[in-house]
Every structure is written in C-alpha cells, then in structure tokens.
N, C-alpha and C positions, 0 to 999 in steps of 0.2 A: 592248459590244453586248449588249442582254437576250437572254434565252434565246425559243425561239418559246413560243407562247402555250401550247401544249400539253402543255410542259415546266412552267408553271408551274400549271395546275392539279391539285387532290392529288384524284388518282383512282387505284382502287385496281383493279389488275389479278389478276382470279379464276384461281387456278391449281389443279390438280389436288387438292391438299393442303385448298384452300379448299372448292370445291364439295364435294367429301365431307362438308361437316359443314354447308353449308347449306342450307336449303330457301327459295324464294323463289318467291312466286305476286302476283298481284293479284286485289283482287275488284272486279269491274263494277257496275256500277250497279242490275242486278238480283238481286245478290246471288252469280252465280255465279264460283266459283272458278276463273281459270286458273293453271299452272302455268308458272313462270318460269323461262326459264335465265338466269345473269346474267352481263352480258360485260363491264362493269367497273362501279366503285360511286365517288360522291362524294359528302360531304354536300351537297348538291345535289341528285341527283337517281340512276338509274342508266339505263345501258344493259343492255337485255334480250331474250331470243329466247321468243317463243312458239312452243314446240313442236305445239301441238295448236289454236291458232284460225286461222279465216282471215281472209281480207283483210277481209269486209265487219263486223270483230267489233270494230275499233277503229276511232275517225275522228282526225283531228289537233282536240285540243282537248280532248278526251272526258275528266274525271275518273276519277280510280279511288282505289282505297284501295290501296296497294303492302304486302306483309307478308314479313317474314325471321324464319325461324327457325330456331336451333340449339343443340345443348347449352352453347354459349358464353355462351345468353339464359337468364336467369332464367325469361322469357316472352316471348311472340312480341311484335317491332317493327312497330308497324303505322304507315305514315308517309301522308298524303293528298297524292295527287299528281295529275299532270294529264299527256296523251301532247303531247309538243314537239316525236316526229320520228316519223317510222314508213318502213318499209322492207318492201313486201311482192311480192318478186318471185314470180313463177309456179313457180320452182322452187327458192326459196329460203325455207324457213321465216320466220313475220312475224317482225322486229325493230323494236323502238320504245325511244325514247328519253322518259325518266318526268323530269318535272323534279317536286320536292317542292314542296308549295304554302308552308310555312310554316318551311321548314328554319330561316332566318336567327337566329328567337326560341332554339334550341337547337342552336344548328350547333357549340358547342364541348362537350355534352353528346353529342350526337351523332357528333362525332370518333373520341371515346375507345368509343364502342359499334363503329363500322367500324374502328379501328384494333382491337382483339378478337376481329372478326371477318373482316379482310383480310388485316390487314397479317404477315407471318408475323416480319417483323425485328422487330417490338415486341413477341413474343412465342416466342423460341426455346425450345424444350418440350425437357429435357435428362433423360437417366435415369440414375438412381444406378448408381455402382459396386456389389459385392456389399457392401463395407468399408463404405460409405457408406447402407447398409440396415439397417445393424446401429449404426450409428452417430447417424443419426436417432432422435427419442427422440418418439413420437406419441400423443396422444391425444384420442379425435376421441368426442363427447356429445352429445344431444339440448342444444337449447337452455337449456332449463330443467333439465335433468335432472342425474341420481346416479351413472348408471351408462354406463361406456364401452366401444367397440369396438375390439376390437386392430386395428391395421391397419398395411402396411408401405409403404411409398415405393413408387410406380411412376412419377411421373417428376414434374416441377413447372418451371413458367413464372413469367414475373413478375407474369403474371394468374391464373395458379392451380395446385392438385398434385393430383394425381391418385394413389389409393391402390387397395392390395389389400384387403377387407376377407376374413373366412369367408364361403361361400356361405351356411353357417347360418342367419346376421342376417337372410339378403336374404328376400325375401319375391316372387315375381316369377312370372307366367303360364309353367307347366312346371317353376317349382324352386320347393323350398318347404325348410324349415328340416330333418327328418327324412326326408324323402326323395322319393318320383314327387306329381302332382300331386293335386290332390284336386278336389272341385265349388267347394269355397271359390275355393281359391287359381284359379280360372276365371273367376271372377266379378268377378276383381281384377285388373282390367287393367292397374294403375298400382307399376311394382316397389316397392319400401321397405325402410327400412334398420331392422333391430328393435333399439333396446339394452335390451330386458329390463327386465322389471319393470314399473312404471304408468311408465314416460317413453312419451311418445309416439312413434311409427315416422316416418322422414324419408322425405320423397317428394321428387322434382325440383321444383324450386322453393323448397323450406323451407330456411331458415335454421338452421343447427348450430353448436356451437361446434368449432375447432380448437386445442388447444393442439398447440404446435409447437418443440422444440426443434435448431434448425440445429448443425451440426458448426461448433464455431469461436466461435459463440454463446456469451458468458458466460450469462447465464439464457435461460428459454424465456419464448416469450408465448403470449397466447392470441388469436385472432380471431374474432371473428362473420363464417364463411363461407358461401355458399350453394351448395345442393346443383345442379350444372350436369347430370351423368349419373350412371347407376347402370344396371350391367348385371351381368346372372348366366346361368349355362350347365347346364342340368341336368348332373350328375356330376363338375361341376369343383370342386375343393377353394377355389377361391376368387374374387370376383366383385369387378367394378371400381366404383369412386365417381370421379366428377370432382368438384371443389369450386372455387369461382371467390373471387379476395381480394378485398377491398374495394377500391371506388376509392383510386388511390394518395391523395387529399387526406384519405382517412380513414381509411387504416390507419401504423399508430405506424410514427415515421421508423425505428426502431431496426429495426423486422421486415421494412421494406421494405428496410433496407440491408442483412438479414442474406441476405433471398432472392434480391436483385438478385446481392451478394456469389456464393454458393452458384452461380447459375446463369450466373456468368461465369466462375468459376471452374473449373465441367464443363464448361463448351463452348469453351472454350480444352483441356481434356483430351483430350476427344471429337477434336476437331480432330488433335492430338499424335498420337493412335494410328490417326486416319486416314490420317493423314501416312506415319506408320513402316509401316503396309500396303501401301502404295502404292512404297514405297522397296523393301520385301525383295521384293514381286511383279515389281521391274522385275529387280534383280538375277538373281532366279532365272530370269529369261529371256534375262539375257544370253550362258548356255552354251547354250541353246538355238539364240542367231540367230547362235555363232560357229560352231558345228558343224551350220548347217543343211540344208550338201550332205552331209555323212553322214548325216542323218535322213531325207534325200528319198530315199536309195535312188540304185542305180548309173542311169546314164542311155543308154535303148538306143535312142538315135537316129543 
C-alpha cells in the first residue's frame, strides 16, 4: 500500500528553532515589500501567512517575487513565483500558497539551500566540551592575508562552526576595538572582523580562510569559508562569527569525514548526559513520592 500523497511530498515544517533565524517576505508587482510568515517550505513552492495585507492585496494568479533570508544565506534567496491558493477569512489573517515559477531548472540546488535552512536533522549544531575547546587547534585569516584571529570553538554543524573571536577585532555600531563608540564607528552600519595590519576587514558575506584542526584528526586542513554572522555586545570580552562549509561536493572528503565524525560523536555524548540527568532526577524523587503522606502534613478531616 503507498503512503498518502502527503507523506510523500518533502515539505519542510517551520518550527520554532527555524523561524528565529529566518526572514521571509514577498515583493508585489509594485515594488512593495510584504512580510511573510511561513508555514511550510518545498522546493516547489511555500506556504505562507500575511500578517499585515488584506484580502483585496492578492488575487489567485498574481505574480510575485518571494525572498528568504538568514544568516545561514551568504545573501538573500529571491525565487519568482506566482499565488496558487489563497485563504482570506474575515477573522483569520490572509494565507496563500506561492508555487515557484521555474524551481524544476535548480530544484536539487535548491534542496540543499532549504535543507540549511529547515531542515534541523541535516544539521545538528553540537557544542564542545571544555577538553574539547582546548583541544581544537584554530586559525581563522583574511582570504588573502598574513595575519590571524584567535578564536575558540562555540559549537559546529555539518554546515558550519560557529566561534568566539575578541570583541577587539570586531568593529560593530556601539563596539569598537578600544572602547564606547565614536561618529566613525556610527556611520558603519555593517560589523567586521579586523585582522590587522593591510589584510582587509571581513563583513557578512565575504569569504575567509579557516584552518581547522579536529581532535582525532591526523593533520589539519584548511577551508575557504564564508562569513554567515558576526555579532558583538559593547563590554563583552568577546563576540560571535558564524561561518558556513562549503557545499559537501566541494569540500575535501577528509574534512567532511573529520566534522561529520566530531559532530556525531558529541551528539551521541550530549545525548549520554541527557540521559544520566533524567535517570538521577527521577531517583531523587523516588524518596519523595514514598514518603509523600509525611510531607503533606497530618490530615484534619
């Protein structure tokens, strides 16, 4: 017996974890921006809620330009699509369903960008032990450059690792390398990573190198990664980089087998001390629920 039809298409359901990191709007034919909530995603097409239009702002048919973004994009996905359902009750914000005009041409290109940005099983994001921070051996450079930034492990997926750098480096509206901000650092909306000297500063989007070497790993290697986030906190000793790996067909099999390795290996860990948490929390509560009429006190009925 096949499964029903609905089981077999790969649509990718938005969860908490997910929306937090993405943004999703359409633009109309007159150029204006709505903003999108999204209720599931396929290469295909998605389904979505407009918070803010009304009924007379979409028709069945209508073009649009659909766009995603999120620090998991290098730069925003903007896909051409057309409305193929709409749903606009009186008292239920519009919902319309966006089919893509031209997915088919890169619908396996396309996979691997929604599987990045849905899917959370193709990407469990694990974070080191203390052992395992000291153990990692890092060094992260301008593309071209001489000079590099210390930086230590804050956690890594099989699509990318994510580090602590000095707030020093950063460069970022309200932090600046020496201290409160300045008119400069005002005028510079965009944060950045400084490694000193003439190398040039990395902003979201650019390209960096990573040498990387994994606990376990006979040698280290190096990658050409791109810079996904970069965030800094006036007064905090130190400020975050996301960085994203290359497509798996183009990064060396050695380093994908060393990170896949690495990040199966802590979330089978991870798992183990979940497990032992949950085992001595029940224990300690079984003196509790055997002596529970002497905890409730005498009874005066």
């Amino acid at each position: 017996m096949s499964e029903p039809r609905e089981q077999n298409r790969r649509a990718y359901r938005v969860t908490p974890e997910t929306s937090g990191h993405i943004m999703a709007s359409a633009i109309l034919a007159d150029g204006a921006e709505a903003t999108a909530e999204i209720i599931d995603a396929a290469t295909g097409g998605v389904s979505v809620r407009f918070p803010r239009l009304k009924r007379s702002d979409l028709e069945m048919g209508q073009p649009l330009d659909f766009q995603l973004r999120s620090e998991r994009l290098s730069a925003p996905l903007l896909l051409a699509g057309q409305v193929v359902q709409l749903r606009h009750g009186h008292e239920l914000p519009l919902e319309a369903g966006i089919a893509f005009m031209d997915w088919a041409r890169g619908a396996g290109d396309l996979e691997t960008v929604f599987r990045r940005l849905f899917d959370q099983r193709h990407c469990f994001r694990v974070t080191p032990s203390l052992e395992d921070i000291d153990r990692f051996r890092i060094v992260l450079r301008a593309r071209r450059g001489t000079r590099s930034v210390r930086s230590w492990l804050r956690d890594m997926s099989a699509n990318g690792i994510g580090l602590w750098v000095p707030t020093r480096r950063v460069r970022a509206p309200g932090v600046t390398r020496s201290g409160p901000a300045t008119d400069a650092d005002a005028d510079d909306e965009s944060p950045s990573l400084s490694f000193g000297g003439t190398d040039t500063p990395a902003i979201v989007g650019d390209v960096v190198e990573l040498g990387l070497h994994v606990p376990g790993q006979r040698d280290p290697f190096k990658l050409a990664v791109r810079v996904c986030h970069l965030a800094a906190w006036p007064g905090a000793p130190r400020a975050r980089i996301g960085l994203g790996f290359p497509e798996e067909r183009d990064m060396p099999r050695t380093a994908n087998a060393a990170v896949l390795r690495y990040v199966g290996e802590r979330q089978r860990k991870l798992r183990q001390l979940e497990q032992q948490a949950r085992r001595r929390a029940a224990e300690e509560s079984r003196p509790l629920e055997a002596n529970g009429a002497a905890l409730q006190g005498p009874s005066w009925e």
